[in-house]
N, C-alpha and C positions, 0 to 999 in steps of 0.2 A: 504364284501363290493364290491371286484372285481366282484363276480357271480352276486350281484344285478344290478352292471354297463353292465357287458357282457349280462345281459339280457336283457335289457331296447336299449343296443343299437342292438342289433338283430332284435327288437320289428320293430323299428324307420327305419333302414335301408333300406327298400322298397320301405318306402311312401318319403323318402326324393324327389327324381325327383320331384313330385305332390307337396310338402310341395313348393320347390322352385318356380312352378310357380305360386302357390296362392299364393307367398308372404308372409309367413307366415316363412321362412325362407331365410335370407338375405345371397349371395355368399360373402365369402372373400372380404373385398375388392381389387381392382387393385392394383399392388406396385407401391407408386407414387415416384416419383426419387425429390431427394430433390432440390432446387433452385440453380444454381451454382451462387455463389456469392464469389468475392472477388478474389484472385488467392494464389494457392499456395504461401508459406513458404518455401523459401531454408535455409538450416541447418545455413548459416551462418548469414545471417540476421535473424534467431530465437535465436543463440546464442549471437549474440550483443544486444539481447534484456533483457539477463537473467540479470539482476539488482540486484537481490536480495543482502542484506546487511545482515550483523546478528552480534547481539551483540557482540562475539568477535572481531568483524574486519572481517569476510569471506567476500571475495565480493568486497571489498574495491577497486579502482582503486590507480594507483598511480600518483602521485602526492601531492600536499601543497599550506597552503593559510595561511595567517595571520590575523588575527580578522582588522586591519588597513586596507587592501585590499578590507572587507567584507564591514566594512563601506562604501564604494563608490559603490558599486554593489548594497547593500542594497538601497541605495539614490536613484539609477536611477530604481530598477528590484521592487523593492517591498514596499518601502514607500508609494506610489499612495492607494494600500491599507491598511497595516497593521500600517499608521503612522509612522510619525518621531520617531526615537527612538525603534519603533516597540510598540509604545503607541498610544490609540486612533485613530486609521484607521477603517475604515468600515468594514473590515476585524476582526480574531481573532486578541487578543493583545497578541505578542510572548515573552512579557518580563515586569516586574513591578508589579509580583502579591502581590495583597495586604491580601487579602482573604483566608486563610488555606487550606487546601483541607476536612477537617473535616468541615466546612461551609459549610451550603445549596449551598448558590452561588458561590462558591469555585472559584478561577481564575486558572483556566489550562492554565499555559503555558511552558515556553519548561523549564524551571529554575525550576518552581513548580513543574511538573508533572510528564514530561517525566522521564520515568527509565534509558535509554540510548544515550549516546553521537551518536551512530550509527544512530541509527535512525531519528535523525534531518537529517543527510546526504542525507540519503534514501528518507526523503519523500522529499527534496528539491530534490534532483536528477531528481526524477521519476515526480513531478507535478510543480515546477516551472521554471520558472517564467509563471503565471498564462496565458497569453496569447502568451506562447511559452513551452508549457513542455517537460522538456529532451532533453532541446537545449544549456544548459549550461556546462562548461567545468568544469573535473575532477576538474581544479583550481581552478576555481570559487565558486563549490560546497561548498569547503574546506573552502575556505573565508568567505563564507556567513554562514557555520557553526560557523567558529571561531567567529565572530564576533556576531553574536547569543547570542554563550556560554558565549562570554566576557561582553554582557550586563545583562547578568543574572546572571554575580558576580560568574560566574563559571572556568574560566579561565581569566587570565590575558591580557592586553590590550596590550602587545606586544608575544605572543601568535602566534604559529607556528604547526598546525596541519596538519598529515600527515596521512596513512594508518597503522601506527605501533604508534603514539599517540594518536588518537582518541577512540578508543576500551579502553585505561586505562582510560580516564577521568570520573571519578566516577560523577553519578549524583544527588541532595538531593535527588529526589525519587528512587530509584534502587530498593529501599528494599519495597518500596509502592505497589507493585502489587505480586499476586500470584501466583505461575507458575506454570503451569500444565504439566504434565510430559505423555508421551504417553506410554501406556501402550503396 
């Protein structure tokens, strides 16, 4: 295969020049230098970014909130959408599923569905309050968790969650999803 390639381009090698100005073969093109947009990233403000949560608690800030605190945060940050209660809002409903997850129209919500107490933290953290994201304090995250989990009949209504309770709180679904292991 090599000697048929070595011969074919020994063939070709001459006529190239001629090839290139009929046009019959196009140069390289120029390297085009990419748009400079945006401005660097210093280490520190990419590391105050790293959010990440994970099931056991990693990641966790410190801090506490009480499902009681949650409710008033909740009132003023996120009822507009998700409803009083966290029923009936334009938004998802994050609590009062009626519908199994085994039903077509199953109601996903954080009581129903979710596998992990962590991760309600997480995605509040990282996306609300909707027209302000990741502008809420360690505290308040905590509250509006507890307060979440407490209307979902998952924790109780005086209820104290921190960086080292929240990873125990088991959830009905835990065991609902399949985990896939990297190989």
């Amino acid at each position: 295969m090599m000697d048929w390639f070595r011969t074919h381009i020994e063939c070709v090698a001459p006529l190239l020049p001629l090839m290139l100005l009929c046009g019959c073969v196009t140069p390289p093109p120029a390297v085009v230098e990419a748009p400079r947009l945006g401005q660097p990233v210093n280490t520190t403000a990419f590391a105050s970014r790293q959010l990440n949560v994970y099931p056991d608690g990693r990641g966790l800030p410190p801090g506490r909130g009480s499902a009681s605190e949650g409710a008033a945060l909740f009132a003023r940050h996120c009822a507009g959408c998700h409803g009083k209660d966290a029923r009936g809002g334009t938004a998802e409903e994050l609590a009062g599923a009626t519908r199994p997850l085994t039903s077509p129209a199953a109601d996903k919500t954080i009581g129903s569905y979710w596998p992990y107490a962590t991760t309600l933290f997480d995605f509040i953290r990282r996306a609300k309050p909707m027209t302000a994201p990741g502008t809420l304090s360690a505290d308040e995250v905590y509250a509006l968790s507890a307060w979440l989990l407490h209307i979902n009949g998952i924790i109780g209504a005086d209820a104290v969650i921190d960086a080292s309770s929240l990873p125990d709180i088991r959830m009905p679904n835990r065991d609902g999803f399949i985990r896939i292991e990297a190989n």
